[in-house]
C-alpha positions as CSV (number, residue, x, y, z in Angstrom):
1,X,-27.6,44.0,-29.4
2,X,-30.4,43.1,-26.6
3,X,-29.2,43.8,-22.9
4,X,-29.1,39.8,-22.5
5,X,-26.8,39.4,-25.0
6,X,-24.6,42.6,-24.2
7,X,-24.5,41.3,-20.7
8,X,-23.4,37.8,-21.9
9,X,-20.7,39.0,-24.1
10,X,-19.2,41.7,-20.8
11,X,-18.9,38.6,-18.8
12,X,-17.7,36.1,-21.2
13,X,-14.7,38.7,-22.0
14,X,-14.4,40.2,-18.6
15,X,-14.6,37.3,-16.1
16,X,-15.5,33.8,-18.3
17,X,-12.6,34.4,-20.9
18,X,-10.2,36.9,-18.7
19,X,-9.9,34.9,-16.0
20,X,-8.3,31.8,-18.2
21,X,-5.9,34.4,-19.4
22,X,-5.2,35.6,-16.3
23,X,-4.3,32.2,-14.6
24,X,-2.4,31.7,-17.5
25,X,0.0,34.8,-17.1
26,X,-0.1,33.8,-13.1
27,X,1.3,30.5,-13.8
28,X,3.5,31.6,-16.5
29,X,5.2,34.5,-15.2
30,X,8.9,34.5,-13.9
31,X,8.4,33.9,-10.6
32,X,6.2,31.1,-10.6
33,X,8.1,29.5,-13.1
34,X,10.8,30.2,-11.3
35,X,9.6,28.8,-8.5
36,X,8.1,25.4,-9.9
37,X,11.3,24.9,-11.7
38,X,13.2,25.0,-8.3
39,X,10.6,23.0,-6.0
40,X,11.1,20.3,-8.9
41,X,14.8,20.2,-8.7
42,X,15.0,20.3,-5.3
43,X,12.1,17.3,-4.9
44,X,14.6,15.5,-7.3
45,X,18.3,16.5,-5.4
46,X,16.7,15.6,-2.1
47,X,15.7,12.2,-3.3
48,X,18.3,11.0,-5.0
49,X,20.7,12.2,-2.5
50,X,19.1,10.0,0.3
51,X,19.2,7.1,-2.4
52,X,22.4,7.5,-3.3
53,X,24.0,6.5,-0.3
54,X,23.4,3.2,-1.2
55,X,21.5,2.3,-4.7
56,X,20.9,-1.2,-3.8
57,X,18.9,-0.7,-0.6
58,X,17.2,2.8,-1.0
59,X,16.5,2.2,-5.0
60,X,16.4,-1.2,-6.2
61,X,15.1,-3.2,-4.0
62,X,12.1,-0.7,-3.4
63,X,11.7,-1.2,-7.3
64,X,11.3,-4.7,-6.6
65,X,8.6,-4.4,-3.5
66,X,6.5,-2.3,-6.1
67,X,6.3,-5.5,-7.8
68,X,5.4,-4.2,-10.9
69,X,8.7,-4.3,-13.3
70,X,9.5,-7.7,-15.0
71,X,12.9,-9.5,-13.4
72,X,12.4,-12.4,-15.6
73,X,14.4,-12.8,-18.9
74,X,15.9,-8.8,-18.7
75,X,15.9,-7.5,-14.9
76,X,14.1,-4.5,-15.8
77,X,13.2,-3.8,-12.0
78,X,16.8,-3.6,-11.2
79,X,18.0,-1.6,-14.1
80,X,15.0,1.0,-13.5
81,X,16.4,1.4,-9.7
82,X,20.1,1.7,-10.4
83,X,19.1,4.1,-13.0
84,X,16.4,6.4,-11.2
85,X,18.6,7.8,-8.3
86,X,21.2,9.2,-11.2
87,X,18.2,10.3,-13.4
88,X,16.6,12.4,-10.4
89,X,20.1,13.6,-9.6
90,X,20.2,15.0,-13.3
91,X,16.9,16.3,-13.7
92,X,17.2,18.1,-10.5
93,X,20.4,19.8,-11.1
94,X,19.2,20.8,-14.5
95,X,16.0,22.4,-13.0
96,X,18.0,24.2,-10.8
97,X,20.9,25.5,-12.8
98,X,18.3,26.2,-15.6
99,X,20.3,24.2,-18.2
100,X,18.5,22.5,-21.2
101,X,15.7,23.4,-19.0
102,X,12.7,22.0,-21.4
103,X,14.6,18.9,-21.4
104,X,14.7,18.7,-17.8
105,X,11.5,19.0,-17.3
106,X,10.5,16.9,-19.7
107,X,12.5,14.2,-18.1
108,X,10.8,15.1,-14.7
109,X,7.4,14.7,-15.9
110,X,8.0,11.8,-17.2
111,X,9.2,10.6,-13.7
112,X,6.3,11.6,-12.5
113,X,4.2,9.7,-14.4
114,X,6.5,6.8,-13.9
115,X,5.8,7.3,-9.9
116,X,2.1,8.0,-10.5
117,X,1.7,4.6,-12.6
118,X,4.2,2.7,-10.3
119,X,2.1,3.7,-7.0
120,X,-1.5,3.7,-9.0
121,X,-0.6,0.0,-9.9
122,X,0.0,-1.1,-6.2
123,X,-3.0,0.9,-4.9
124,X,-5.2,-0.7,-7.1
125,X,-3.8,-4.1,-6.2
126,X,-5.1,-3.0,-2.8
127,X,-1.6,-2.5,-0.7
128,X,0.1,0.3,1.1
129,X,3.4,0.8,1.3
130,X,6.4,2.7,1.7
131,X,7.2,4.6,-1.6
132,X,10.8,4.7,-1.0
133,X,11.0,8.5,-2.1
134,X,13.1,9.9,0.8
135,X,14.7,6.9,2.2
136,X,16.2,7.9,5.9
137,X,14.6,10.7,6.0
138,X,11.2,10.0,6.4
139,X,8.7,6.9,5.7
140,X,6.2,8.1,3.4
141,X,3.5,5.7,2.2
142,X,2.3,5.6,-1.6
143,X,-1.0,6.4,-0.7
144,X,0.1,9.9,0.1
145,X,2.9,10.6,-2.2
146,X,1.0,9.7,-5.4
147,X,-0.2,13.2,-4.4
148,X,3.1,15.0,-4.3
149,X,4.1,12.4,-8.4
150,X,1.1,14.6,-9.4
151,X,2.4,17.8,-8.5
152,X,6.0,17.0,-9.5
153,X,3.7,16.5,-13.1
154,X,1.5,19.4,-13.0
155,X,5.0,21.4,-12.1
156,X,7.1,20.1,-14.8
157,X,4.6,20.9,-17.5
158,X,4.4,24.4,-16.2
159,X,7.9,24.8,-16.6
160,X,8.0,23.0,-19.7
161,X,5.3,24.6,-21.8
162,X,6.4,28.5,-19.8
163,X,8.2,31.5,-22.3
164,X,10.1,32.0,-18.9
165,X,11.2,28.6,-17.9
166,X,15.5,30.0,-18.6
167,X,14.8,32.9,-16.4
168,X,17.1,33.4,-13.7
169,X,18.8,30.3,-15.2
170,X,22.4,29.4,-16.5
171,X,21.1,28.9,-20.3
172,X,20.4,33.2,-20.1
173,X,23.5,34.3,-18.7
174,X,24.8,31.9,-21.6
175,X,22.7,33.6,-23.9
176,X,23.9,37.1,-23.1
177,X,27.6,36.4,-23.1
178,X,28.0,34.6,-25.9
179,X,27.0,36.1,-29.6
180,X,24.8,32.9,-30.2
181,X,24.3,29.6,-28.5
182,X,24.1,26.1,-30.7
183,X,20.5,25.8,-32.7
184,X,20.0,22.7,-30.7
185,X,20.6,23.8,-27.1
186,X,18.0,26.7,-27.8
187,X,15.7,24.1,-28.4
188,X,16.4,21.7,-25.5
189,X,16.4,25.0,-23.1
């Protein structure tokens, strides 16, 4: 092998290649699962906390204002917003209890996607406005929080896709005190 190509191959395996599998343990050890899992449950708790202190005003009607959702034959605006606080309430306690974990975060990617689609679609009909995320707590304008829908994505999938995801978690204790846990809650957790 000439130099040029023994040199290629040492940094191909030792910084090119290593490095991907070195990000790849970072983000998928216990702690930083651990960690995403929790910063998603708790984005989740806060919001639908603050929402559900009164559906009507902090959820539905901010579904309508997006102005994306049909109304007209099925009210789909209004069923999404009565639904979302109660969906973020569930997804959030399940991140952070670390029960059917994989589901969980399945469900909150796909609430952030339905946020990033939701405010994509009103920035592209050039408008600004008040997401609706933490209502009470703070005004917070779509134009910035599309940011924080993209993390609450990137997040999710880390925990979803992580060997770790039921560390420190309910579904582990579960695991090690009784003999075996149902086929199918192995596979949602």
């Amino acid at each position: 092998m000439t130099r040029a190509k023994h040199e290629k191959v040492y940094f191909n395996k030792q910084i090119g290649g290593g490095g991907n599998e070195l990000l790849k343990d970072i983000i998928h050890s216990k702690g930083f699962t651990l960690a995403s899992r929790i910063l998603v449950g708790a984005i989740f708790i806060l919001g639908s906390s603050l929402k559900l202190s009164n559906v009507k005003l902090n959820s539905v009607n901010v579904v309508y204002e997006y102005g994306i959702l049909p109304v007209e034959p099925i009210d789909l605006a209004a069923i999404f917003g009565y639904i979302l606080p109660f969906a973020e309430l569930a997804v959030g306690i399940a991140l952070l209890l670390g029960v059917l974990t994989r589901l969980a975060s399945f469900g909150g990617g796909l609430l952030g996607l339905s946020f990033v689609i939701g405010e994509g679609l009103v920035l592209l009909q050039g408008r600004d406005m008040d997401c609706g995320c933490f209502p009470g707590l703070m005004g917070t304008m779509v134009s910035q929080t599309i940011y924080l829908s993209g993390a609450i994505i990137l997040f999710s999938v880390i925990v979803f896709t992580s060997k770790n995801r039921n560390f420190f978690s309910l579904t582990s204790i579960m695991e090690k005190k009784c003999s075996g846990l149902p086929k199918w809650i192995k596979m949602l957790s």
